[in-house]
C-alpha positions as CSV (number, residue, x, y, z in Angstrom):
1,X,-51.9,224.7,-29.0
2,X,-51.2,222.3,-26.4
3,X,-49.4,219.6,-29.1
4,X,-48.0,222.5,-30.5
5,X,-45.9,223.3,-27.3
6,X,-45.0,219.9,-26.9
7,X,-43.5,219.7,-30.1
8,X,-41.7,222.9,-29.3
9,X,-40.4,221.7,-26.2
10,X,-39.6,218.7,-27.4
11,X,-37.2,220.1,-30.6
12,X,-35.4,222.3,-27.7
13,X,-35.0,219.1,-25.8
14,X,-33.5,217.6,-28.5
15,X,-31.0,220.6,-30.2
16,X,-30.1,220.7,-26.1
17,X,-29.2,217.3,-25.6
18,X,-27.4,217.7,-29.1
19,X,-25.1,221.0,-27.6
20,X,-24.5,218.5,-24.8
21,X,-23.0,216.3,-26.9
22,X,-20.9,218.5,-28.8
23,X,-19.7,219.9,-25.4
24,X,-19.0,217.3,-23.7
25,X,-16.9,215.0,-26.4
26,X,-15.0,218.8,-27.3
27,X,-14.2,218.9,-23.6
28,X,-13.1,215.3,-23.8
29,X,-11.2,215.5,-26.9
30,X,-9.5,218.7,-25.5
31,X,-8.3,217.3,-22.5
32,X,-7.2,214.0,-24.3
33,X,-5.4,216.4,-26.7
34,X,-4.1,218.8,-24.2
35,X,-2.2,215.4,-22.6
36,X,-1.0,214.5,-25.9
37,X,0.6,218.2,-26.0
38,X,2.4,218.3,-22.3
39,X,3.5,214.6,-23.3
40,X,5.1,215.7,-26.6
41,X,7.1,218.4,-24.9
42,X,9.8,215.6,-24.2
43,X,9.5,214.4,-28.0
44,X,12.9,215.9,-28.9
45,X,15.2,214.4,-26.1
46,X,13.6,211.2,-26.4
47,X,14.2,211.3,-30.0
48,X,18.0,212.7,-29.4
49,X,18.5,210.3,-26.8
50,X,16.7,207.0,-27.5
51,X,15.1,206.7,-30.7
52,X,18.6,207.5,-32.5
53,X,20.0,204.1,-30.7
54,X,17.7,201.8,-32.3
55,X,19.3,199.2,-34.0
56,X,18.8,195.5,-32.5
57,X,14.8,195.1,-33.6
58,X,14.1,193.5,-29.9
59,X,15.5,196.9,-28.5
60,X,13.6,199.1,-31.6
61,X,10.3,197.4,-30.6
62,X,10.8,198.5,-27.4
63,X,12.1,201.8,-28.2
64,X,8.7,202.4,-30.1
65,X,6.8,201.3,-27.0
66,X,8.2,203.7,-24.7
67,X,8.8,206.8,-26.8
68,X,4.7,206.4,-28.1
69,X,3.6,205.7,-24.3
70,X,5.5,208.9,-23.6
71,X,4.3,211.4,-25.9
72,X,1.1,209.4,-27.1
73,X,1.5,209.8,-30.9
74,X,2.5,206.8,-32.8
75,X,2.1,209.1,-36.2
76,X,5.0,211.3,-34.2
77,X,7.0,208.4,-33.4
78,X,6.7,206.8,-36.9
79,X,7.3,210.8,-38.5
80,X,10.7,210.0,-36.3
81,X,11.4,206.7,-37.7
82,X,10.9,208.0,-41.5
83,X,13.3,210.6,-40.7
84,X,15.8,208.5,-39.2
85,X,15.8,206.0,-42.1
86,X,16.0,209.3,-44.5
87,X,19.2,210.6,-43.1
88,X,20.7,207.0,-43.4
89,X,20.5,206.2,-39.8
90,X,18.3,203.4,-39.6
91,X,17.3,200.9,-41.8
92,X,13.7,199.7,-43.1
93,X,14.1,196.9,-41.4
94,X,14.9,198.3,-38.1
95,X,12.0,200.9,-38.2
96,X,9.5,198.2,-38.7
97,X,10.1,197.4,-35.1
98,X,10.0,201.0,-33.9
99,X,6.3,201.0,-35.4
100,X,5.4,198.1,-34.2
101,X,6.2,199.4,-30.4
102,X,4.6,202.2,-31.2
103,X,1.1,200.8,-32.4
104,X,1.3,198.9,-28.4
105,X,2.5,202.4,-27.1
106,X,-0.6,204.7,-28.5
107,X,-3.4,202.1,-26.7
108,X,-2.3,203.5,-23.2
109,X,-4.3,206.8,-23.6
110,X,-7.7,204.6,-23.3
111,X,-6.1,202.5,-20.6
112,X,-5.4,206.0,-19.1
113,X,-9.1,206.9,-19.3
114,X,-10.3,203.8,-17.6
115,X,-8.4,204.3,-14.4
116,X,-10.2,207.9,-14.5
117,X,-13.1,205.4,-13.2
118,X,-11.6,203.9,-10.6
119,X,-13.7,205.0,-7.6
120,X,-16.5,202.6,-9.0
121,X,-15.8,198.9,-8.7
122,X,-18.2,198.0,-11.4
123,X,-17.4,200.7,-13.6
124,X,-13.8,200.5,-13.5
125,X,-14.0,196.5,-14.3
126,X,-16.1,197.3,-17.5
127,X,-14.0,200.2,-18.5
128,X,-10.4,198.7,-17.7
129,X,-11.9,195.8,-20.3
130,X,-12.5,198.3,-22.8
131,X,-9.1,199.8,-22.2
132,X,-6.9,197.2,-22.0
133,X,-8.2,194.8,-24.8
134,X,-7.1,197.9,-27.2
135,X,-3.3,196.7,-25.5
136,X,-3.9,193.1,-26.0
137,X,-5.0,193.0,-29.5
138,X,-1.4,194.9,-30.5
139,X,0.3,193.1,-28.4
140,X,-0.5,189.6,-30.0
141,X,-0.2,191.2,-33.2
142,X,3.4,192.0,-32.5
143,X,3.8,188.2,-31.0
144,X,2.6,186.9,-34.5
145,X,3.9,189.6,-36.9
146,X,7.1,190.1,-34.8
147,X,8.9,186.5,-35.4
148,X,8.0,186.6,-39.4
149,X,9.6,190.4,-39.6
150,X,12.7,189.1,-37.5
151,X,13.4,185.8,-39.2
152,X,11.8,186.3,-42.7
153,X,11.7,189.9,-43.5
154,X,7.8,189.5,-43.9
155,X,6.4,193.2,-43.4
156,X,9.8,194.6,-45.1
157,X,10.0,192.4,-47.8
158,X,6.3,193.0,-49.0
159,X,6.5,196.7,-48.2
160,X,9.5,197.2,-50.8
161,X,7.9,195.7,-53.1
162,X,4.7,197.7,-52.8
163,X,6.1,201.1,-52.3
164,X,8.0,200.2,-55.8
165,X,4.3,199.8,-57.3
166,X,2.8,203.3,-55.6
167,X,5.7,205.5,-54.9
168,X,5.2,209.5,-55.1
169,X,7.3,212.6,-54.8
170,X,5.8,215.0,-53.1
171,X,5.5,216.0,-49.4
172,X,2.1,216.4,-47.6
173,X,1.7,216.6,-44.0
174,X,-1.0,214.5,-42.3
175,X,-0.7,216.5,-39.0
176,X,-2.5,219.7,-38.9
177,X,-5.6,218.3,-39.2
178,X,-5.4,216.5,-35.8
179,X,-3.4,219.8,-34.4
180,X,-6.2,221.9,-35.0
181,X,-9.5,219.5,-34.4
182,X,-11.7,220.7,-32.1
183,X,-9.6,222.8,-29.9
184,X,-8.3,225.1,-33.0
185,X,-4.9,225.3,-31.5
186,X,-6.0,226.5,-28.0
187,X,-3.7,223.5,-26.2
188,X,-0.6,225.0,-27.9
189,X,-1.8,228.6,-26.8
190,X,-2.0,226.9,-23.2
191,X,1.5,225.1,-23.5
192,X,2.9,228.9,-24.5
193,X,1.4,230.1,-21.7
194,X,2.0,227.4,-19.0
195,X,5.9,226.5,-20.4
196,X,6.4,223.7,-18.0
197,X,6.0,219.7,-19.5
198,X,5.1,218.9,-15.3
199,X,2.4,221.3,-15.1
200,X,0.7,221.0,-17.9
201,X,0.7,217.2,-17.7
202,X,-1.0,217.6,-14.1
203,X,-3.2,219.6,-15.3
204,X,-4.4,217.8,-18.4
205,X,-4.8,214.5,-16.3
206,X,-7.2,216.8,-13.9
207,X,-9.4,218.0,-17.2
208,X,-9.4,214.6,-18.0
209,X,-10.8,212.9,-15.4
210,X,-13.2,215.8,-14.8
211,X,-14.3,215.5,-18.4
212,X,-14.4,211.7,-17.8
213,X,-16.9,212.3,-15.1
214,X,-18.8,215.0,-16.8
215,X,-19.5,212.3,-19.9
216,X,-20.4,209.5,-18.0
217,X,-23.0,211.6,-16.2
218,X,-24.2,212.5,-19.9
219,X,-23.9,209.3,-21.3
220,X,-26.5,207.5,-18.0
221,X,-28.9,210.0,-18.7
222,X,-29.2,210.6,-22.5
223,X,-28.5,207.4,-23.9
224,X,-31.5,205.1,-22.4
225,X,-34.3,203.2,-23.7
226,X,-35.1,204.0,-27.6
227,X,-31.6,206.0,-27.8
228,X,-29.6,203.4,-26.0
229,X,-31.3,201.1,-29.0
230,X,-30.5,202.6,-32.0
231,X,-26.6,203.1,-30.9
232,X,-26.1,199.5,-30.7
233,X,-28.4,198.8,-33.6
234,X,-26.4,202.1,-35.7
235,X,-23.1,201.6,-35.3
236,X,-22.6,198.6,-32.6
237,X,-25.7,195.9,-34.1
238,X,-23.2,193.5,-36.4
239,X,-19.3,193.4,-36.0
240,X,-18.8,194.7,-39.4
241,X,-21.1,197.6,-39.1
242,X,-18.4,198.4,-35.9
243,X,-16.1,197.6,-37.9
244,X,-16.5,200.1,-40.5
245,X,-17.7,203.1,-38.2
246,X,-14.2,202.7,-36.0
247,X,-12.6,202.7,-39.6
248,X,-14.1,205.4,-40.6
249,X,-14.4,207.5,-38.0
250,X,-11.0,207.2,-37.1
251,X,-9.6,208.1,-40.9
252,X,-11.8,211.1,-40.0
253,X,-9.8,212.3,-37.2
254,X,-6.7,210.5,-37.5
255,X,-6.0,209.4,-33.8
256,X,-7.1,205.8,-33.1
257,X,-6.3,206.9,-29.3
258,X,-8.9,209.4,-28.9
259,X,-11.7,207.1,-31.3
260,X,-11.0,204.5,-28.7
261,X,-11.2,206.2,-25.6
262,X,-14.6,206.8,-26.6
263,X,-15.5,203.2,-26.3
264,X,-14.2,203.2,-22.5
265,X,-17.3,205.5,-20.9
266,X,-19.6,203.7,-23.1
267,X,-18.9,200.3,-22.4
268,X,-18.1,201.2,-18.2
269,X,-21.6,202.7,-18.3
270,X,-23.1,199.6,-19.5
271,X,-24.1,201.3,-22.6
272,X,-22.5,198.8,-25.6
273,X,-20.8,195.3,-24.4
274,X,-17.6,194.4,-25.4
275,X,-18.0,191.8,-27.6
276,X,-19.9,194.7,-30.0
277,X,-17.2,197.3,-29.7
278,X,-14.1,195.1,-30.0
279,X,-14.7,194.7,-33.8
280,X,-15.0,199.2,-33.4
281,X,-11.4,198.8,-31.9
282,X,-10.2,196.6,-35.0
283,X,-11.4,199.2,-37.3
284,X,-9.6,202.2,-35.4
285,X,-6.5,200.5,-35.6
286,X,-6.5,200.0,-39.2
287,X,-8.3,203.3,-39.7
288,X,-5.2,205.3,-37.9
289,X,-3.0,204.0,-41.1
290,X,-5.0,205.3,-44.0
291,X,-4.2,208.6,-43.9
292,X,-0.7,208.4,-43.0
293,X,-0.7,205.8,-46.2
294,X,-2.1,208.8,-48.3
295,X,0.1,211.2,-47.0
296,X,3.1,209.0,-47.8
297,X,2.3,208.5,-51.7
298,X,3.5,211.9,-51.8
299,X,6.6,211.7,-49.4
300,X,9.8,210.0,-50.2
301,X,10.3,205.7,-50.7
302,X,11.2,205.2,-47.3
303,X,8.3,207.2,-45.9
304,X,6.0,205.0,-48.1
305,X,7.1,201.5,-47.1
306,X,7.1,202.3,-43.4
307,X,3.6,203.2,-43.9
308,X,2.6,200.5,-46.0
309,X,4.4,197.9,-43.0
310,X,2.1,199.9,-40.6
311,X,-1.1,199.2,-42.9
312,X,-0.1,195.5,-43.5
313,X,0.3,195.4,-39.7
314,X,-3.0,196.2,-38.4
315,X,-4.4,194.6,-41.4
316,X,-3.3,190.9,-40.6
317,X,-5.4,191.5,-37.5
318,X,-8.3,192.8,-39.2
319,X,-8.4,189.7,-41.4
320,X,-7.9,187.6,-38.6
321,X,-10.1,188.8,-35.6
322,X,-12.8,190.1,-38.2
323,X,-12.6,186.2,-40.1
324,X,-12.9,184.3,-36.5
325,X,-15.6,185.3,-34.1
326,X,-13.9,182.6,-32.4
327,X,-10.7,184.6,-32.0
328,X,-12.8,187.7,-30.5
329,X,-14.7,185.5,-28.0
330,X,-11.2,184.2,-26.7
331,X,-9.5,187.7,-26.3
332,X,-13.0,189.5,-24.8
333,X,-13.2,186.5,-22.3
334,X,-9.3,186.6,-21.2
335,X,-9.8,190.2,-21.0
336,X,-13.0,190.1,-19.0
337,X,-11.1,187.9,-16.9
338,X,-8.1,190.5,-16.5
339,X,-10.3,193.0,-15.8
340,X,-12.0,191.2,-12.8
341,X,-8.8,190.8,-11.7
342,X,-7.7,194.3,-11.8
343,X,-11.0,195.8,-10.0
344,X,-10.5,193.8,-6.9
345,X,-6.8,194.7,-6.4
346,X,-7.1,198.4,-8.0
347,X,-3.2,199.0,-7.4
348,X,-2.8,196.2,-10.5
349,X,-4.1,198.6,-12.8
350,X,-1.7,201.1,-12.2
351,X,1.1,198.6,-11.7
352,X,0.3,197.5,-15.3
353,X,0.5,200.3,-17.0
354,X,3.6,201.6,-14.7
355,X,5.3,198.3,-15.8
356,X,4.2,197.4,-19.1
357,X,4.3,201.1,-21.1
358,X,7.5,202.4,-19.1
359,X,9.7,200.2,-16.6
360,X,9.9,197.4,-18.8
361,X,10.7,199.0,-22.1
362,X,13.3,201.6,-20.3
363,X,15.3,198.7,-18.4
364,X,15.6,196.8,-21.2
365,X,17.2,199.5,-23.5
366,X,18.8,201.2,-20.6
367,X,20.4,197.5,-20.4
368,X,21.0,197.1,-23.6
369,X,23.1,200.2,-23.8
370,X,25.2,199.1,-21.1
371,X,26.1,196.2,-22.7
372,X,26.5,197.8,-26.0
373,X,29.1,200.7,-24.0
374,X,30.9,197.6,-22.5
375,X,31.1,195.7,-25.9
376,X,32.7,199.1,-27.7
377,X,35.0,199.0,-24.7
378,X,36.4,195.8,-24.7
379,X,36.8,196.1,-28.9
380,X,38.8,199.2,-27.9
381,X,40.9,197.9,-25.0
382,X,41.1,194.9,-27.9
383,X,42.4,196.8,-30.4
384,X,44.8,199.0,-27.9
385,X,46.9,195.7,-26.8
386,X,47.1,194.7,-30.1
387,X,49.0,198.0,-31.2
388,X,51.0,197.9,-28.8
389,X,52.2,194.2,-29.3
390,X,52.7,195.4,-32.8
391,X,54.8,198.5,-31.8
């Protein structure tokens, strides 16, 4: 009777533990997703009032940056960039760019999530490591990717010819499922309700900090001992078994931002090292392109070479870091390094994102359009003296 008990108590132990889980990570997705929402609120002026200017691809690279770091979707900033090149007003050439900005722009919601740890020295080290090597694995991708697209048409070139092999025509949309996962469209009732961007932004950073807290207290007590184990050995033992479970999981639920963000409590509480969930972060990012890749067999041409230059993106640096544990050594060491850095002066952290995701990219297309305003000017004033020596 006494065994039989035990067992009892220990199968409610265990389907607890296992509502724990599903609370906790619905709580965290929510909260990452309610963030998402009160960013996307300034989608349409930023659109309107940014994204239309692209045309230099040193600017558009940019522009994808900012706009993505904004309203955290780089499937919404690429939906813009289709659209754009649809209508006529951009070229293939200059989205690629755009989506290469954006892929940089979509890593600062685990960055975000890392700084929700910043009252514990230790912690915050191991999680901004997690974070921020998510930023420096784009951005080197853009460094080597970047040049080749600018000088030889690389990504386009390829693209056009691909899209020419696997082109579709009809429309499917790749964004409800993410609009209704987990929270079945509660954020939106929230947004209805709250109807200020400001406010709902504040308040999604509060949930998720609070839910930040809530599973790192989960994680430090369930996953110990036997069950700490079998998660490495599961899905974090060899760097293609990572591989394939960020992949997947991420095709699952089509944000590579949330799949991520996951890593960050996990590695800050000691749980997986970085070195096993870097190879997790290479599969996200190429994960995150699948579906949209599917979607756009069945959209127009333009839709499908942008997202064939967004798989052949993140798919150089699969093949690269995935071929070379040499490569992956050298970025989790710098970015060990950064992060040691950045939990002994904790204002860095903020300054970084401040800098990298926003100032930068605004000055240098708020500069840009003041040189292109005084350009069209002085064609104009150009073109007004010479009418009037001709009259």
């Amino acid at each position: 009777m006494k065994e039989l008990a035990t067992d009892k108590n220990k199968q409610f132990s265990v389907a607890k533990r296992a509502c724990q889980i599903i609370a906790t990570l619905a709580f965290f997705f929510f909260s990452i997703k309610l963030m998402v929402t009160a960013l996307g609120g300034f989608a349409p002026s930023f659109q309107e009032n940014i994204l239309s200017s692209s045309l230099d691809p040193f600017i558009g690279l940019f522009i994808g940056l900012l706009v993505t770091a904004i309203i955290q979707s780089s499937s919404t900033t690429s939906t813009m960039a289709v659209a754009l090149v649809a209508t006529g007003n951009l070229t293939i050439q200059e989205a690629i760019p755009v989506i290469m900005g954006a892929n940089i722009g979509t890593t600062l919601t685990s960055t975000i999530v890392a700084l929700g740890f910043i009252s514990d020295k230790e912690a915050f080290r191991k999680a901004v490591s997690a974070g921020v090597i998510h930023d420096f694995y784009n951005i080197i991708l853009v460094l080597i990717l970047f040049p080749l697209e600018y000088f030889y048409g690389f990504l386009s070139g390829i693209s056009i010819k691909l899209q020419q092999l696997i082109f579709g025509s009809h429309t499917v949309s790749s964004e409800e499922g993410w609009k209704w996962f987990l929270d079945f469209g509660i954020t939106d009732s929230i947004a209805g309700l709250v109807q200020s961007n400001v406010v709902l932004m504040l308040l999604s950073f509060v949930l998720l900090f609070t839910s930040i807290k809530m599973l790192t207290s989960f994680i430090q007590k369930t996953v110990i001992g036997d069950s700490k184990n079998k998660l490495r050995k599961f899905v974090f033992q060899k760097p293609v078994k990572s591989f394939g479970w960020g992949m997947l999981i991420t095709s699952a639920i089509q944000s590579s931002s949330v799949s991520t963000s996951l890593l960050v409590p996990l590695v800050a509480t000691r749980k997986i090292r970085l070195i096993n969930a870097f190879p997790f972060i290479i599969g996200a990012n190429l994960g995150t392109t699948l579906t949209a890749l599917i979607a756009a067999s069945f959209s127009s041409e333009a839709a499908m070479s942008i997202a064939i230059a967004h798989l052949l993106f993140n798919l150089t640096g699969a093949v690269l870091f995935m071929i070379s544990s040499g490569l992956r050594r050298l970025l989790v060491g710098y970015t060990k390094e950064f992060s040691v850095v950045m939990s002994r002066k904790r204002i860095i952290g903020l300054a970084y994102v401040i800098i990298t995701f926003f100032l930068l990219p605004f000055l240098l297309i708020s500069i840009n359009k003041a040189l292109s305003s005084e350009d069209g000017s002085s064609k104009q004033e150009v073109v007004r003296k010479e009418s009037e020596m001709v009259n």
